[in-house]
C-alpha positions in Angstrom: -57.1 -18.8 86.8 -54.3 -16.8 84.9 -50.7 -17.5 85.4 -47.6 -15.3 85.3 -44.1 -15.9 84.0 -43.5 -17.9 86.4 -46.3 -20.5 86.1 -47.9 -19.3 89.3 -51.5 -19.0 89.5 -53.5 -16.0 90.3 -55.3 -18.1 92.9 -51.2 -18.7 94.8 -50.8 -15.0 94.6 -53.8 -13.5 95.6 -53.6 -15.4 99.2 -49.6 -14.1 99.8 -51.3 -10.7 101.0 -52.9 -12.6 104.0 -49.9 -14.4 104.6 -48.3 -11.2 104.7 -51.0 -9.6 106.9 -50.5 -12.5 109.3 -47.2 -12.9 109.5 -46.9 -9.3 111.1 -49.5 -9.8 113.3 -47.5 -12.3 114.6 -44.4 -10.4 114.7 -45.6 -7.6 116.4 -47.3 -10.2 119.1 -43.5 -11.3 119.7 -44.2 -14.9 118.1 -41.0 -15.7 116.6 -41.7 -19.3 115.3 -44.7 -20.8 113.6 -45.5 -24.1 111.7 -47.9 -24.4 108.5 -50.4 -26.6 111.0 -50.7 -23.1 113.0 -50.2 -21.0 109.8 -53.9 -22.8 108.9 -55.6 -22.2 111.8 -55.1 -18.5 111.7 -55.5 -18.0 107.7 -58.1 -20.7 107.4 -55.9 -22.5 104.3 -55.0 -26.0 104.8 -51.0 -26.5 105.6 -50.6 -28.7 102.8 -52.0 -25.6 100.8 -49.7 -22.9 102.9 -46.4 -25.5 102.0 -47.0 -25.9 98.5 -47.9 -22.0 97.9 -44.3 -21.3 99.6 -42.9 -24.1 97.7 -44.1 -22.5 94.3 -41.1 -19.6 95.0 -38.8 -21.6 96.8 -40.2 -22.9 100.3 -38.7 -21.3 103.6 -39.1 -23.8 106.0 -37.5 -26.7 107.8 -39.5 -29.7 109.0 -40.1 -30.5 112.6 -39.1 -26.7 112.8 -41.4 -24.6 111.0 -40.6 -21.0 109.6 -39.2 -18.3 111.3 -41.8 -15.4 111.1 -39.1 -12.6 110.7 -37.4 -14.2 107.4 -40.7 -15.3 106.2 -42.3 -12.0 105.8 -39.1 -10.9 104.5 -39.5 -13.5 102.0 -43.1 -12.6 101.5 -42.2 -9.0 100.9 -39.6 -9.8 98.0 -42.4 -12.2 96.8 -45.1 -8.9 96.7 -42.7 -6.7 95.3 -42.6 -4.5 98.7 -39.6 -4.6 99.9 -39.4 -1.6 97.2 -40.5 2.0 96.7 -43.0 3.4 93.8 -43.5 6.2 92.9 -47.4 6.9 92.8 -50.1 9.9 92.3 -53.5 10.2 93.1 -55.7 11.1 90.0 -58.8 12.8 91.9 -58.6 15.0 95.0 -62.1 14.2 96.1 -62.9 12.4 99.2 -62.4 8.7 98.6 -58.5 10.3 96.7 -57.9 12.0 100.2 -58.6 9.0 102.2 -56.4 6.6 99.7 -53.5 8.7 99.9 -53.5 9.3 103.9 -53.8 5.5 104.3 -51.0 3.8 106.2 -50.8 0.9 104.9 -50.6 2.2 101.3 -47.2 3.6 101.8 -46.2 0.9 104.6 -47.1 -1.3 101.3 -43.8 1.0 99.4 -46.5 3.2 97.9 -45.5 6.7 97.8 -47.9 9.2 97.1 -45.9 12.5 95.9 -48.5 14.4 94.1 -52.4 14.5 93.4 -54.0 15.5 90.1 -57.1 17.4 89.4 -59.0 19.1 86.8 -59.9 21.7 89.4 -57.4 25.1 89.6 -58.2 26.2 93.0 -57.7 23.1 95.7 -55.2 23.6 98.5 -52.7 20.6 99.3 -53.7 17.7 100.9 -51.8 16.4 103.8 -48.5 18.1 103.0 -49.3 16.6 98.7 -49.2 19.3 96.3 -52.2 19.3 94.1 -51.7 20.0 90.3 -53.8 20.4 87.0 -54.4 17.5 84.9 -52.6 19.8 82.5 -49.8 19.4 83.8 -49.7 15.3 84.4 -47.9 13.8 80.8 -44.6 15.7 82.1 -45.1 15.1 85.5 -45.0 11.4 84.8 -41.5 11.6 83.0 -40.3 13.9 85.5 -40.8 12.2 88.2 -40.7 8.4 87.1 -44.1 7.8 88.4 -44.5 4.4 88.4 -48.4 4.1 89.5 -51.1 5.8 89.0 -54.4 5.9 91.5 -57.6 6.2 89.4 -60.4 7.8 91.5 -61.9 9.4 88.6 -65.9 9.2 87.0 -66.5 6.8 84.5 -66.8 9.2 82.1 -62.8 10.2 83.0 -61.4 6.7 83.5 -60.5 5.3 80.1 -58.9 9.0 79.0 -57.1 9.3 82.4 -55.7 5.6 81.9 -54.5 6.2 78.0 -52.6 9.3 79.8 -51.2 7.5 82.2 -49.8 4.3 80.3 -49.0 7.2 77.3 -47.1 8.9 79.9 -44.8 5.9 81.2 -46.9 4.8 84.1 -46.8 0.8 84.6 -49.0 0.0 87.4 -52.5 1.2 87.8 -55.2 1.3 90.9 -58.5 1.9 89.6 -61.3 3.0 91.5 -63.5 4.5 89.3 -66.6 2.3 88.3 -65.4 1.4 85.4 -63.1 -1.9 84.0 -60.1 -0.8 82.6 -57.5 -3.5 80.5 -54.4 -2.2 79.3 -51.5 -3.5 77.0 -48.9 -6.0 77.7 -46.8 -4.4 80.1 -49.2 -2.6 82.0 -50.5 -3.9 85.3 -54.3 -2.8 86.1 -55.8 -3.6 89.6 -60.0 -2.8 89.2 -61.3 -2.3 92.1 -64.9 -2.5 92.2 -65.7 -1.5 95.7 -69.8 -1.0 94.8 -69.4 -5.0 93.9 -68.5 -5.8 97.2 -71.7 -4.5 99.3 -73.5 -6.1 97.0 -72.0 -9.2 98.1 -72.2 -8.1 101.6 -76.1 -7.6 100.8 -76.5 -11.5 99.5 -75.1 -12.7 102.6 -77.0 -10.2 105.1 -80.2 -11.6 103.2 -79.1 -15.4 104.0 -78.9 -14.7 107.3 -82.5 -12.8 107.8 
């Protein structure tokens, strides 16, 4: 697996979202204390695992104590990078766009959506977000300091739409659209491949017939 700056592996990162996710589940269940032994049994990661991911930025516990849910997420927020606020757009006012952009836990996540891009003229805004012309997207980016940009684009689009984008200033981008995008050094690209995933669903369905 890849590693950043830090040394951290992708592998260490990718599992501090369900830390995250668990850690408020907790919180809002009024659980204010909570040992890596429990951690496991919820996330299904061993606690030697759970202590030695934490460990990588710092560790936040104290033994024969445990961690404090409260300051852990906190921890876990600076970790993710959401205890800030990015700017975002939506690139594609269809239907799966729409439903991206009116998701809570995108902007609980410091996600703000403040403007959707189209190559139609004519649709209305969505949810109280203006709606404007690909034309108008280069200077819209500089503008605004747009700091991510939400792909849900054709294939076809993708590659063109990304160029823009990274052209334009934009260093983080969601990709939705079928289609692998890599960018330059600087540049963070998130694929997802959402078609990928019910065809793993379909394996496991089958192994179970």
């Amino acid at each position: 697996m890849p590693k950043n700056a830090r040394g951290i592996s992708e592998t260490v990162i990718r599992r501090m979202p369900v830390y995250h996710r668990y850690l408020k589940e907790l919180i809002d269940s009024g659980i204010e204390r909570v040992s890596s032994k429990e951690l496991s049994n919820i996330t299904g990661f061993s606690a030697s695992q759970i202590r030695q991911d934490l460990n990588n930025f710092g560790g936040f516990g104290q033994q024969g104590y445990g961690y404090n849910t409260k300051a852990l997420k906190e921890q876990v927020d600076k970790i993710l990078g959401i205890d800030k606020t990015y700017n975002s757009i939506v690139i594609g006012a269809g239907r799966l766009g729409q439903a991206i952009a009116r998701y809570k836990g995108f902007r609980d996540s410091g996600f703000n959506v403040i403007s959707f891009f189209d190559i139609k003229e004519d649709i209305e805004d969505i949810s109280g977000i203006k709606v404007r012309n690909m034309k108008y997207l280069e200077k819209y980016i500089r503008d605004e300091k747009v700091e991510v940009a939400i792909i849900t684009v054709p294939k076809e689009s993708c590659e063109d739409v990304a160029k823009r984008v990274i052209d334009a200033g934009v260093k983080g981008i969601w990709n939705f659209a079928p289609y692998d995008l890599k960018a330059p050094s600087g540049v963070v690209v998130e694929n997802i491949r959402l078609n990928d995933s019910l065809l793993t669903l379909s394996y496991f369905m089958k192994e179970i017939s």
